[in-house]
C-alpha positions, 0 to 999 in steps of 0.5 A: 238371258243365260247365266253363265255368260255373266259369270263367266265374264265376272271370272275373266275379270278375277282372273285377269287380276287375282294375282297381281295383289301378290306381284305389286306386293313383291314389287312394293316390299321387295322381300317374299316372306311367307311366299311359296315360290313352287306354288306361284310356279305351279299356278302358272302352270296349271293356268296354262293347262286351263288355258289348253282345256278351255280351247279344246272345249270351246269356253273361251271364258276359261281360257282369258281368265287362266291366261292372264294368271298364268303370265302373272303367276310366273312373274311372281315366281321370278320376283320371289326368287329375286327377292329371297326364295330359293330355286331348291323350293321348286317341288311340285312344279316340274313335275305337275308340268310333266303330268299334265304335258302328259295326260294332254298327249295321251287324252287331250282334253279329256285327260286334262279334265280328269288332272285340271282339277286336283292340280290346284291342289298340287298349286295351293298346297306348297303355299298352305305348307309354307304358311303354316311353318313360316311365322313371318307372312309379310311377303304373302298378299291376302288381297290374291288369296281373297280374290282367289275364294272368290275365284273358286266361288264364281267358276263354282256357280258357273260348272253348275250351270254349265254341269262342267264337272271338272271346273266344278271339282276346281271350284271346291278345291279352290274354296277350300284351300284358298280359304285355308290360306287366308285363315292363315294370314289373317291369324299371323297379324295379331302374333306379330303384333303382340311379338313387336309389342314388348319392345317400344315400352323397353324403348320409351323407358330406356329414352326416359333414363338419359338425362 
């Protein structure tokens, strides 16, 4: 039995839910701290670029998995917006839809290979941008970008069984940006523990003075 049908099931599945961490998230807080509304506009672009591409190249496993997370993605990026971010925000995202509405009408599935896998770069990017200028990271969820290590992981292992270079390409980008982004979020908690931890000192003194 081949691996790659597996693999490509597990990824379907990553991608069916990799965004939503960060939509219930939204949803649940109803503020979008520390979240990049252009890189959840640009993920769902670039989603649907790979949606394009896996039915051009008949991997239909390619095709459910982004098709999922570009609906999911957008959603997000309607939700940022209403709970803080700013139109103004969207950078990258008109025009990584030029580019690939471009290289798809050129070189149909061929130029989208050779674009696909820096487009997660053009998607991630703004977010790692974000997160390292932001110390307020409360909106951003680590479940998504913890599942999307794991994304860039599984569609790793499956280009090299199926010797599929630009999903390969898409994998290492994945990893390596994605990991970025966790190490970022992970390393705010403790500063905003210890910015909070002064306070309820002051505050249990100030309570012990009344008589």
């Amino acid at each position: 039995m081949s691996l790659a049908p597996f693999l490509g099931g597990i990824g379907t599945l990553v991608g069916l839910v990799r965004a939503a961490p960060q939509l219930a998230r939204l949803l649940r807080r109803r503020e979008a701290c520390g979240v990049s509304v252009d890189t959840a506009a640009t993920s769902s672009i670039v989603s649907t670029g790979w949606v394009t591409y896996g039915l051009l190249t008949h991997q239909v496993y390619v095709s459910l998995a982004t098709g999922a997370s570009a609906v999911i993605f957008a959603l997000v990026a309607l939700q940022a917006l209403r709970f803080g971010r700013r139109a103004r925000e969207f950078r990258i995202a008109p025009v990584w839809f030029g580019v690939l509405l471009l290289a798809a009408l050129l070189a149909g599935k061929h130029g989208l290979g050779l674009i696909l896998p820096f487009s997660v770069l053009a998607a991630n990017i703004p977010q790692l941008r974000v997160a390292r200028r932001e110390d307020d990271l409360t909106g951003l969820s680590l479940g998504t970008w913890l599942l999307s290590v794991s994304d860039g992981l599984v569609w790793e292992l499956y280009a090299l069984l199926q010797h599929d270079l630009p999903i390969m390409a898409f994998g290492l980008f994945q990893l390596a940006t994605s990991g970025w982004i966790v190490a970022l979020k992970l390393g705010r908690t403790p500063r905003r523990a210890e910015a909070g931890s002064p306070r309820r000192p002051m505050e249990r003194l100030s309570r012990t003075r009344i008589p």
